[in-house]
Steps between C-alpha positions, in 0.01 A plus 500: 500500500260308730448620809588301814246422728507639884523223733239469772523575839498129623293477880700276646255342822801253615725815526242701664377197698861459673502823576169458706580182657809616653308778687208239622836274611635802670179620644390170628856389657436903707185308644613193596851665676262702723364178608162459276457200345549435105219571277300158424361407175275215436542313132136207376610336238222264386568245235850421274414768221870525363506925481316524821778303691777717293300810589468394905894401513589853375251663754676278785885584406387867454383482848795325635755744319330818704439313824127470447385141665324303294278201618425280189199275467497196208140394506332237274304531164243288604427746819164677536434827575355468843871335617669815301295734692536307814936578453423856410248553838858343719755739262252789562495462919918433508625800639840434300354492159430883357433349209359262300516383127295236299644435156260539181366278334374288724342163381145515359323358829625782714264809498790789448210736627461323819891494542561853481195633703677241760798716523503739789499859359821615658680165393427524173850584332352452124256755515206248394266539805160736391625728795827525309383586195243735652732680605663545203234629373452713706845630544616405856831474556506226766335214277737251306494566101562189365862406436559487092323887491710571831834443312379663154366797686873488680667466193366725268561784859871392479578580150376859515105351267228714648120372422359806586317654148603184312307255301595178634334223337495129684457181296346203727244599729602192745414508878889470607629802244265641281216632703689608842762678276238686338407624785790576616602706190177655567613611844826662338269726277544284157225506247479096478322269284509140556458266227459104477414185295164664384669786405419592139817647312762504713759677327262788463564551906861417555594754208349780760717360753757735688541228715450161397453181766458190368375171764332234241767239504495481155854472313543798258230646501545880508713519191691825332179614324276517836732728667528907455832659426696575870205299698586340834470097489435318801529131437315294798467208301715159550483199257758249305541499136688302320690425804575875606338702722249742344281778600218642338670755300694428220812669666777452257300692257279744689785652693636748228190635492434566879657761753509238811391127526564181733637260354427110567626333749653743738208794493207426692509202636802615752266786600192259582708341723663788682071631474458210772793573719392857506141371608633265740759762643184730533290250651730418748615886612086528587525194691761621696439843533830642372539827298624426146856609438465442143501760207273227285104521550337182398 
């Protein structure tokens, strides 16, 4: 008689990420009823790149739904980077902005470099500034860890998965995911290895995996023979297939063979936004000077 598989243990970031939200909502609505004023943040949206305008209407209705303000700017293609830079210098000197968000990519004339070094250190809700990042590095709680790590990090906490001792192995080595997460599973005492398009056998890696993250954007690509028996499977990945949305794992397949995984859409990509709120929520409390009442470190 065949055996029947054990289903996974499915990490559920919209479930986890409602969870979260209602406690910024709660905590924020405490501020403003003692007479502060709402926590502010600012939205760049350069260009009319289809998933960047999807990606900036969820950030704004995720702000609106836990009283976060959000101050939205549409700005043209055709801009250059000295008039970006010129918006960012007026959104870093409003006192009512704690913090402020470009959205990635931005069009090929724009120096992305430039952009984020513009960002003022303690606005910088994505966690892209060098300071930022620094400080991840070097383990200091008050930086911002950028927001898709943020919400895995949060995640993987929730459902009981402890890096600590683990092999954790991290395909896509990409400035938003790949190389702050890294670090970051560095910082909760993983043993990590990062690997990338010039990798050279990748299957050789992921089959070490105890947990495996995957943040290529490529449909399918971690299939059933690339993951270890009772692995954890992180799927950052987002792309369309055939008219569905994919990830990069193979997920109807790979899940009998894995102890936990995120499944696509409704895994990460609620926990990279709730990443930002947390930022902003963080940013703001430093602004203001209040003591956190929140159980949730960022």
């Amino acid at each position: 008689m065949e055996e029947k598989m054990k289903e996974p243990l499915i990490l559920s970031g919209k479930e986890l990420s409602q969870k979260i939200r209602e406690g910024i909502r709660k905590e924020v609505e405490e501020y403003v009823s003692s007479g502060l004023r709402r926590p502010g943040l600012a939205v760049i949206l350069v260009g009319d790149d289809p998933a960047s305008r999807i990606y900036v209407k969820n950030k704004i209705n995720a702000c609106k739904k836990v009283g976060i303000e959000s101050f939205f700017y549409e700005l043209s293609s055709n801009i250059t980077t000295e008039e970006l830079l010129d918006t960012i210098a007026e959104l870093n000197s409003r006192e009512e902005v704690d913090g402020i968000l470009v959205q990635l990519p931005l069009p090929e004339q724009i120096s992305q470099e430039e952009v984020i070094l513009s960002i003022h250190p303690d606005k910088d809700v994505d966690g892209f500034h060098p300071q930022n990042m620094g400080k991840l590095v070097a383990r200091m709680e008050d930086g911002f860890i950028p927001c898709t790590p943020l919400g895995i990090d949060l995640l993987l906490k929730h459902y009981g998965i402890d890096p600590k001792g683990k092999d954790v192995v991290i395909v896509g080595a990409g400035f938003i995911v790949g190389r702050p997460l890294s670090l970051l599973m560095l910082w909760r005492d993983a043993t990590v290895t990062v690997c990338h398009i010039y990798t050279r056998d990748l299957k050789k890696y992921t089959l070490g995996a105890d947990i495996l993250i995957s943040a290529t954007g490529v449909p399918h690509l971690i299939k059933e023979d690339m993951v270890r028996e009772g692995a954890v499977v992180i799927d950052v990945g987002i792309s369309k297939l055939d008219g569905r949305i994919v990830g990069d794992v193979d997920f109807e397949r790979v899940k009998g063979k894995v102890s936990a995984i995120t499944p696509v859409p409704g895994g990460v990509g609620p926990m990279t936004v709730t990443g930002l709120l947390l930022n902003t929520l963080k940013a703001y409390k430093r602004r203001v000077k209040v003591h956190s009442t929140s159980t949730i470190k960022p």
